[in-house]
C-alpha positions as CSV (number, residue, x, y, z in Angstrom):
1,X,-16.9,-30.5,-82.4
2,X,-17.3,-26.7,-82.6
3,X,-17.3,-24.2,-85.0
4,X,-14.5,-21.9,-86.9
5,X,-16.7,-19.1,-88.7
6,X,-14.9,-17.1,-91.3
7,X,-16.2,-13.3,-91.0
8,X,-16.2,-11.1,-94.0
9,X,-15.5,-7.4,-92.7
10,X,-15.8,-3.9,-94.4
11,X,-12.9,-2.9,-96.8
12,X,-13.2,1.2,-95.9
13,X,-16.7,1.5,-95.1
14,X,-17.6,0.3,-91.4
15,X,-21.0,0.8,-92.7
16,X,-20.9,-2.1,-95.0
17,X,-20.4,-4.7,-92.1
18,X,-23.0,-7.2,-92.1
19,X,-25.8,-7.8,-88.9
20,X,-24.7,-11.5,-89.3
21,X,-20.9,-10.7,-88.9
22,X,-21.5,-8.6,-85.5
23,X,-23.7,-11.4,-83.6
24,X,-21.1,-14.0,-84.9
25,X,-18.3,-11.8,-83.3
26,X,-21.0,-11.1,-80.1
27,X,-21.7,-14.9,-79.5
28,X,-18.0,-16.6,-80.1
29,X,-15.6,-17.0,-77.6
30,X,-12.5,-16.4,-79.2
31,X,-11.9,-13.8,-82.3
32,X,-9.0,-14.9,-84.2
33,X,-7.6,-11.8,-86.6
34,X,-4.7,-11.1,-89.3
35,X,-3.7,-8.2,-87.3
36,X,-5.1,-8.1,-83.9
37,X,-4.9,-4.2,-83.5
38,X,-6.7,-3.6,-87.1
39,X,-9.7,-5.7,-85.7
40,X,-9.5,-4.3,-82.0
41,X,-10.4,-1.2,-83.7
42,X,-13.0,-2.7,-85.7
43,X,-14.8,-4.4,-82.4
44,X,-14.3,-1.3,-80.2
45,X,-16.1,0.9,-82.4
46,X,-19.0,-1.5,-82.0
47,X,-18.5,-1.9,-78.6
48,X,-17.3,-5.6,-78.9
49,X,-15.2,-7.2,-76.3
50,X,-13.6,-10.4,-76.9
51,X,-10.1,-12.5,-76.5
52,X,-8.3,-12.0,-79.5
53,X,-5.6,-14.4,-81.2
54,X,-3.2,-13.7,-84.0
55,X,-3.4,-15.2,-86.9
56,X,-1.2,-13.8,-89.8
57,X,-0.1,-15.2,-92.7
58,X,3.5,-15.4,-91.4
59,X,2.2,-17.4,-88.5
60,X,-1.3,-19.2,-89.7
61,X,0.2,-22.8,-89.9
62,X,1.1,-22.7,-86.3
63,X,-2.0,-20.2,-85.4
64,X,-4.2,-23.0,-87.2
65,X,-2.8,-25.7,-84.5
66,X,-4.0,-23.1,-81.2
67,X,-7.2,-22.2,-82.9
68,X,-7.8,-26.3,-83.3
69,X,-7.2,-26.5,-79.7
70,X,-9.7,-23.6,-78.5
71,X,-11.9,-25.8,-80.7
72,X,-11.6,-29.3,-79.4
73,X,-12.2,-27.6,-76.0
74,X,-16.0,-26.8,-77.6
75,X,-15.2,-22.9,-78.1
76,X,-16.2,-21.2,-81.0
77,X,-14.0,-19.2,-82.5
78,X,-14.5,-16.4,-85.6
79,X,-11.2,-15.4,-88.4
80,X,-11.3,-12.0,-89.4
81,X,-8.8,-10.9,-92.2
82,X,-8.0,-6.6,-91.7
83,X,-10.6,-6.0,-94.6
84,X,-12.8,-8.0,-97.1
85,X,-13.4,-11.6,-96.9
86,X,-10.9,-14.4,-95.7
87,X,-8.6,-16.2,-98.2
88,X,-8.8,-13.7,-100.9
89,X,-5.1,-12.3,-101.1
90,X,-5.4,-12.8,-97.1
91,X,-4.6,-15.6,-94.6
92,X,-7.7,-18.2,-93.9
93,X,-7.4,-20.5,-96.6
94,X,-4.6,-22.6,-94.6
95,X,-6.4,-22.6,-91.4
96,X,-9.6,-23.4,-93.0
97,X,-7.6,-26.8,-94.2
98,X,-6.8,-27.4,-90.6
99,X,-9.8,-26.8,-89.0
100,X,-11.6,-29.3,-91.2
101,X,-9.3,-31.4,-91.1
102,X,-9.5,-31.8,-87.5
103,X,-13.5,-32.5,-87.7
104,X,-14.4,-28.9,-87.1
105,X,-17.3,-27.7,-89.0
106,X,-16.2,-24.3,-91.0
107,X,-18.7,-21.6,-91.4
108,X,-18.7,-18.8,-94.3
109,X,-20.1,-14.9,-92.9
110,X,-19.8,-13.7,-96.2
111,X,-19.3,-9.6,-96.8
112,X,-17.4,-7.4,-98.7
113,X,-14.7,-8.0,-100.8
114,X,-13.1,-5.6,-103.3
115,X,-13.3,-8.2,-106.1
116,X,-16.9,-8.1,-106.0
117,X,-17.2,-4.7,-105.2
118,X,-14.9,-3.8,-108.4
119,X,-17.4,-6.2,-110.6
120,X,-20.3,-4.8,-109.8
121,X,-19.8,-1.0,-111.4
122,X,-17.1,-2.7,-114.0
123,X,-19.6,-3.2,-116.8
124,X,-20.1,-6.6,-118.9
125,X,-17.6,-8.4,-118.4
126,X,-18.5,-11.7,-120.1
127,X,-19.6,-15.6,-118.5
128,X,-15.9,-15.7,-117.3
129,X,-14.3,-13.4,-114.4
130,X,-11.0,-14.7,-113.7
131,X,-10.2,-13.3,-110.3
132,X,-5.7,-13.2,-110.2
133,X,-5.0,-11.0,-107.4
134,X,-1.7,-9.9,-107.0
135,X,1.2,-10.6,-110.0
136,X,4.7,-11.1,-109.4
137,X,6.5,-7.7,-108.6
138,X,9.0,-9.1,-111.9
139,X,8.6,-7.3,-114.4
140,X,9.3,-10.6,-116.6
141,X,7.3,-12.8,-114.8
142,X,4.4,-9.5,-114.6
143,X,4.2,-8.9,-118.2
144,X,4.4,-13.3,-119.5
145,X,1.4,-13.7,-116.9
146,X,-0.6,-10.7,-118.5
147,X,0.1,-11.7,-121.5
148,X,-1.4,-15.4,-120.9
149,X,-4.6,-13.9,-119.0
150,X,-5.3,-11.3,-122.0
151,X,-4.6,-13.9,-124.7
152,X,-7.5,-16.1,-123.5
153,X,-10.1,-13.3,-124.5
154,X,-11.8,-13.3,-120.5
155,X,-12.2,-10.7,-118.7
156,X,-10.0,-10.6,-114.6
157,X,-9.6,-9.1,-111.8
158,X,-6.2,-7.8,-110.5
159,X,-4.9,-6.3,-107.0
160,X,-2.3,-3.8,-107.1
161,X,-0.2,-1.4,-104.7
162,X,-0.1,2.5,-105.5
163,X,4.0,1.5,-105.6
164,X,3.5,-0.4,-108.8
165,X,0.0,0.7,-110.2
166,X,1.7,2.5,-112.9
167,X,3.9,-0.1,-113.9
168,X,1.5,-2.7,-114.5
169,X,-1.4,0.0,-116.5
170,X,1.7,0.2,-118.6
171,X,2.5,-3.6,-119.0
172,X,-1.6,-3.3,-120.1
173,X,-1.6,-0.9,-122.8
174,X,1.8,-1.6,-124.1
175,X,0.5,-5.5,-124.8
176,X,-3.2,-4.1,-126.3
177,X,-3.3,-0.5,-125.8
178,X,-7.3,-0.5,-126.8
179,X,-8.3,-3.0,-124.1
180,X,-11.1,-1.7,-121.9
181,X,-10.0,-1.3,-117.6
182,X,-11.9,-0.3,-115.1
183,X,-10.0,0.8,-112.0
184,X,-11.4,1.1,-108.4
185,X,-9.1,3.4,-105.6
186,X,-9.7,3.0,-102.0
187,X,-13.1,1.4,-102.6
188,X,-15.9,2.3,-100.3
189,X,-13.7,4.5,-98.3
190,X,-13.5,8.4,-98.2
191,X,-11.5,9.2,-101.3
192,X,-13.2,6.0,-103.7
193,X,-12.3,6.9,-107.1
194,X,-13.4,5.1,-110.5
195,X,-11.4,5.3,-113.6
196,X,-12.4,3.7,-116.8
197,X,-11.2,3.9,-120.1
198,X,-9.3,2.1,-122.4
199,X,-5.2,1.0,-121.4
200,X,-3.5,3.5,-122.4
201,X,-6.1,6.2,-121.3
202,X,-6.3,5.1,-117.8
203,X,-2.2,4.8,-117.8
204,X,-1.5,7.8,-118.9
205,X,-4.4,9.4,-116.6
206,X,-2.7,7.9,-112.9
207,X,1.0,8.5,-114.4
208,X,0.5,12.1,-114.9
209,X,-0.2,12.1,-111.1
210,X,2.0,13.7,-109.1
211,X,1.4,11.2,-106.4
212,X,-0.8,8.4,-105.6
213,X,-2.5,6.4,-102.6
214,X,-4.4,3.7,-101.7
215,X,-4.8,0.3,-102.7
216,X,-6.2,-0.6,-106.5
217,X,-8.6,-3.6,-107.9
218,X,-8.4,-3.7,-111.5
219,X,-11.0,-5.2,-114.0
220,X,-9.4,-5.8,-117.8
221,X,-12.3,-6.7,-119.8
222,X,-12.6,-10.0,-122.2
223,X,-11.8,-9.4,-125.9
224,X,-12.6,-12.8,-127.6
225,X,-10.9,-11.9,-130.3
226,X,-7.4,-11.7,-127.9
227,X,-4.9,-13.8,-129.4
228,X,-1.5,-15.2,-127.8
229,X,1.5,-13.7,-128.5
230,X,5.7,-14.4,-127.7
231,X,6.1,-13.8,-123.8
232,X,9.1,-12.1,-121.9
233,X,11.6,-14.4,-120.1
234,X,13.4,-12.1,-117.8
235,X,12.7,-12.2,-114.4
């Protein structure tokens, strides 16, 4: 059997790539990717040449069952998500099943992720992280879910777009105004910005903006003295 390795790459930063994750994409034979033309970038600017197959979330089912095949023929084959680490809000986690499934051993490259990243400048943040991702785009189903993740008193870790960052800082404050956030812009790339402060304060900073870019990780920290409270219903 051969090997499926699961390559963390940078989230803005090319810099942050990993000497592991370039000899694992030198040495395989087959570079699967979430979007083939994000990675071809990423290898050509390294001067890497190598087959590339598609493997999206719209497609990874399917994707898995080629990739199991390139396998069984003894090839190795590496996953590359367009930034951070596999199976965090990306595909991987569905071909990972496969592949191990089929008798394939499946190999972690670890690297960046904005999770992490966003943990590491956020402060104390307690013994529990929860990490959520993205919530629904409901505003019902947004706001009931905050409202159960702030009620157990722990401290997570959200994803957001710059469509609906506003939107949820407000869902934040309006259910404990006071509660501390920590929120990470374009992390490691050119225009990386930090805001920290409590809900309201870091809602009514980015809503006074006249516009705003990028993708968001948000840290809400734990308040153990949270307590639950009645939950929307509309969707």
């Amino acid at each position: 059997m051969s090997e499926l390795f699961i390559v963390a790459t940078p989230i803005g930063n090319l810099g942050d790539i990993t000497y592991r994750a370039l000899e694992t994409f030198r040495t395989v034979d087959v570079i699967a990717a979430e979007d083939t033309r994000h990675t071809l970038q990423l290898l050509t600017h390294f001067e890497i040449r190598k087959p590339l197959v598609s493997c999206r979330a719209q497609n990874e089912e399917e994707a898995a069952k080629k990739i199991i095949e390139l396998l069984d023929k003894g090839q190795k084959v590496a996953f590359a998500s367009d930034a951070g680490t596999p199976g965090i809000s990306d595909p991987g986690s569905v071909l990972v099943k496969c592949c191990r499934e089929a008798g394939h051993t499946v190999v972690p490259i670890p690297g960046a992720s904005a999770f992490a990243t966003l943990i590491s400048v956020a402060g104390p943040g307690g013994k529990t992280i929860v990490f959520e991702g993205f919530l629904s785009p409901k505003p019902g189903r947004r706001r009931a879910r905050l409202r159960e993740l702030m009620a157990t008193g722990w401290a997570f870790v959200l994803y957001e777009s710059p469509f609906r960052i506003v939107k949820l800082l407000t869902d934040i404050a309006d259910i404990e105004y006071e509660r501390h956030v920590v929120v990470g812009r374009e992390l490691t790339k050119l225009h990386e910005e930090i805001v920290e402060g409590s809900a309201a304060q870091v809602r009514d900073d980015f809503a006074g903006r006249s516009s705003i870019k990028g993708e968001f990780a948000i840290f809400v920290s734990g308040n153990k003295n949270a307590q639950l409270v009645d939950q929307d219903t509309d969707e």
